[in-house]
N, C-alpha and C positions, 0 to 999 in steps of 0.2 A: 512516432510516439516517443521512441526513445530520447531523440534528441530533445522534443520538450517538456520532456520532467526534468522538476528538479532535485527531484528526492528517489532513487531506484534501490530498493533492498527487499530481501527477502527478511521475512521478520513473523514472531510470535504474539497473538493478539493477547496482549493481559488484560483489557477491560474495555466495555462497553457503556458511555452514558450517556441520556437524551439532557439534554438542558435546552427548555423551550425559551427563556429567556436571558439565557446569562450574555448573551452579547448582544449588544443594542435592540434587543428584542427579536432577535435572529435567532429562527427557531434552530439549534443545530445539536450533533453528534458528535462527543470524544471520543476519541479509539486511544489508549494509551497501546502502543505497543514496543515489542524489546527486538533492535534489530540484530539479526541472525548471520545476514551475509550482504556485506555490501558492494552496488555497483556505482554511487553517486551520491554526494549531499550528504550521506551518513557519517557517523562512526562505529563499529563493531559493537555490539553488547549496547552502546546508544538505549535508551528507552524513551521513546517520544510518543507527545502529545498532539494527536490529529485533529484539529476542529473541523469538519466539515459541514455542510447547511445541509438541515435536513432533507430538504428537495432535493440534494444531488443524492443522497444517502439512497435516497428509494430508484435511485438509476443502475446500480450493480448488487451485487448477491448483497444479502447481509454477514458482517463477521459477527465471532464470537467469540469472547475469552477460549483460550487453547489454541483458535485456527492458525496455522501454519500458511501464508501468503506470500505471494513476490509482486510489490506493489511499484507502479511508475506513478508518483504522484507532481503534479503541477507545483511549480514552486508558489509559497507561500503568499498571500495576499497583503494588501497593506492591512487588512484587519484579523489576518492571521489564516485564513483559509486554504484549506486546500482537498483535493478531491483527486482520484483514477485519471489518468489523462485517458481520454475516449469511453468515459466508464466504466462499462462493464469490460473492458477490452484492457486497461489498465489495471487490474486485479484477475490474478489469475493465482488459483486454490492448489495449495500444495495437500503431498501425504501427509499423513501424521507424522513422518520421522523430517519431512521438511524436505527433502533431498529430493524428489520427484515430482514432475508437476498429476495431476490428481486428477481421475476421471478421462485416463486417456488410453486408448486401445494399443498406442506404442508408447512406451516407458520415455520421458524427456526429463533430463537431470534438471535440478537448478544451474548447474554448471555451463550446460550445453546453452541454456536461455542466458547466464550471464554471458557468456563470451559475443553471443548474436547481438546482445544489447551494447555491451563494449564495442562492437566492430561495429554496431550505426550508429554509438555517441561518436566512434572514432578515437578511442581511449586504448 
């Protein structure tokens, strides 16, 4: 997974929107969000525009403005797309302060996850 994103950061969701027609009649989902820590494809403080189709949308959790994430995303399409490489396996929920990954019974830094992902890009 690692090796085929193109885009790997940890980052803060600032908005959510459905636009069922704004690209060629593909129904799909913005995420505007602000990147936090990067492993790939980013830059720092970065604030990007995610278009994904909405049928991939309903394949992993839903975000929300505030969510804290560390996302492996497919690099960009020729019509601008992009989605979780492996879905739900591709988004994975941080704590609120962002530094933790979230809903886990042993404590895993973002830290600990960036260097595993570093060492299978091979970075």
């Amino acid at each position: 997974m690692a090796r085929t994103a193109g885009m790997v950061f940890s980052g803060t969701v600032l908005g959510v929107e459905a636009s069922p027609t704004k690209y060629q009649d593909v129904p799909t989902i913005e995420l505007q969000l602000r990147v936090d820590g990067v492993i790939a494809g980013v830059t720092a403080g970065q604030v990007l525009t995610i278009r994904e189709w909405a049928g991939a949308w309903s394949m992993h959790r839903p975000m929300r403005p505030g969510d804290h994430v560390l996302l492996l995303l497919y690099p960009r399409s020729r019509l601008g797309f992009t989605s979780p490489v492996g879905g739900a396996l591709g988004q994975i929920a941080l704590e609120g302060s962002g530094t933790n990954v979230a809903e886990r019974p042993e404590k895993i830094s973002v830290r600990q996850l960036e260097r595993a992902i570093r060492s299978a890009r091979k970075e």
